[in-house]
C-alpha positions, 0 to 999 in steps of 0.5 A: 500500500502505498503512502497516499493510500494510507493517507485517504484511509485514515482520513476515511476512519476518522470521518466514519467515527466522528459522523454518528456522534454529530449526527445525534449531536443534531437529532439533540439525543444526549449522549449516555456517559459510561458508567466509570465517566458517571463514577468519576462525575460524582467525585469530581463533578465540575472538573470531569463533566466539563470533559464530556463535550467541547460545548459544555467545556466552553460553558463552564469556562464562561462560567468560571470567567464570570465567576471570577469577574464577580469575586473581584468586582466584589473585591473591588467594592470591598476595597472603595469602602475600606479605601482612603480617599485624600486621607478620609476614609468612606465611613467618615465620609458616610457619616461626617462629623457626626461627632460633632453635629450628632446623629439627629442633625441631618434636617432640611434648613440651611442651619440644621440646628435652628431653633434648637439649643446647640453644644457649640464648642468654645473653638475648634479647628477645621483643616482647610488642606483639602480646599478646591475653588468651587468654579473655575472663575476667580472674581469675587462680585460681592463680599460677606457683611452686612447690606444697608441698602436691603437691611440684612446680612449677607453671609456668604461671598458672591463668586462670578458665574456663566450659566450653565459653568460647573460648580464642584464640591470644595470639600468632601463630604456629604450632600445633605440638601439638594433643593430649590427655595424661590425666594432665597437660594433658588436651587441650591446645594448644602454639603457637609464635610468631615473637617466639620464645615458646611459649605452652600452653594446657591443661585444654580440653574441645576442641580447635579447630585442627590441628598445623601450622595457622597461627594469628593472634593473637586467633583461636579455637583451643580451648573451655575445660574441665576436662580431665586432671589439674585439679580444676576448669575453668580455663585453664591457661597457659604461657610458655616460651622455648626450653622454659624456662618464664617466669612469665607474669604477670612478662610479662602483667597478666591483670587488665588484659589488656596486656603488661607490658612491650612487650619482655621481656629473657630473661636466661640467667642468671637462668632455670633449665629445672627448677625445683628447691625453692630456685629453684622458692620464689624464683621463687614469692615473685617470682609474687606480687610480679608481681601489685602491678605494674600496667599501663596500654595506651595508646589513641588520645587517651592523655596522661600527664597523664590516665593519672597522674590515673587511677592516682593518681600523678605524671607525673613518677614515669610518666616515671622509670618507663618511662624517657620523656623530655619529648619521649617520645610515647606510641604506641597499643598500647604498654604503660606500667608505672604506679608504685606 
């Protein structure tokens, strides 16, 4: 016999075996496992069945595949909740200062505790580090204090805003209020944050988050407008602690976009939760004094010497100022205040 003989011989073998199998394969008859296969079956039922046919082969592939997507994904999740997100973890985020607001604080009014005798601790201080501009803008068009021609306060500062501009988060925190007031804020947002600040944002055209949203510094949560009582677009922002409104720009430089001080002491003292006519001119008079106070962030490669250079001042006056000795290093993302 020759080799080619040989050849179409095999080939004729192989084709007469593999046709009755896939002819049943197409009549849908299931085939009868022999009974060493249906011992070793019940032994070791993934690994063995998997062996039967190529189809029920590349199911369970697939299903282990899945299997293994769904472990990590589940690993994954497991891993955000325990993660640290800018050195907050998600269960501070889920419950934000909760030691000092309490559980019960969580209402639907821009101060939470109003009408309600309140803890105010006589001072505290609340790490500003994390700040981000709330917009991209740098112009501030009205400042905190007290408006004679309305006779009221105004307890936060207005920031220049196009309709339809993002708004972000300042901090991280919690969105605790997401609503529309038609003869105030418009629609608005409340946040609360883990370094015990509240932060509102009003006059928006829309609002992008949900109350109870777990929101990271920096991330979108509202389009600028011009929204309820305002008469034109802007942002209006507010600090408040406790529900006791700050100043922001005693502890934000708009200009700059940087905190002024890396950690603000909030004094019981010397803060007021209404603003009457005297305490609300005082405070008015300290709004405008906050704008001349200037504000460097340091980046990577930053020298006193160079910042002193750029502002016009002395290295000497930079390390009265901040309080730094010569042995002081200057850390990235803190803030220093330059000297007038």
């Amino acid at each position: 016999m020759t080799k080619e003989s040989l050849i179409v011989l095999c080939a004729s073998l192989c084709l007469s075996f593999s046709l009755p199998q896939s002819a049943e394969a197409q009549r849908g008859r299931p085939q009868t496992p022999s009974k060493e296969v249906r011992k070793a079956d019940q032994a070791h039922p993934v690994a063995d069945t998997t062996m039967l046919s190529g189809d029920r082969m590349l199911m369970a592939d697939r299903v282990e595949i899945h299997k293994r997507i769904r472990e990590q994904k589940k690993l994954r999740d497991g891993g955000l909740k325990e993660e640290i997100k800018e050195g907050v973890s998600m269960q501070e985020l889920d419950a934000p200062s909760v030691d000092l607001y309490g559980e019960e604080s969580w209402g639907h009014t821009v101060n939470p505790f109003a009408g309600q005798n309140t803890n105010i601790p006589d001072s505290y201080n609340i790490d500003l580090g994390e700040f981000v501009m709330p917009i991209e803008k740098r112009q501030v068009t009205s400042c905190y204090g007290y408006r004679r021609r309305f006779g009221r306060m105004h307890y936060g500062t207005d920031l220049k805003v196009h309709i339809g501009d993002t708004v972000r988060a300042a901090f991280s925190g919690k969105v605790r209020i997401s609503s529309y007031e038609r003869g105030g804020y418009g629609v608005y947002v409340v946040m609360r944050h883990t370094n015990g600040l509240e932060t509102v944002y009003g006059h928006l055209s829309r609002s992008l988050v949900k109350e109870g949203a777990i929101i990271k510094a920096g991330e979108p949560i509202a389009l600028g407008g011009n929204t309820g009582r305002s008469t034109g677009p802007h942002l209006h922002f507010e600090a408040r602690f406790m529900g006791i409104p700050l100043n922001p720009e005693e502890l934000f430089d708009f200009v700059e976009g940087v905190p002024r001080v890396d950690a603000y002491a909030f004094k019981k003292s010397q803060a007021r939760p209404t603003g009457t006519a005297r305490y609300a001119a005082r405070k008015a008079k300290g709004a405008s004094s906050a704008k001349d106070i200037r504000t460097h962030r340091i980046t990577k490669g930053d020298t006193l010497d160079g910042i002193a250079k750029r502002y016009g001042t002395t290295v000497r006056k930079l390390r009265q100022t901040n309080g730094l000795t010569s042995k002081s290093l200057l850390k990235p993302g803190k803030s220093l205040r330059i000297p007038s």
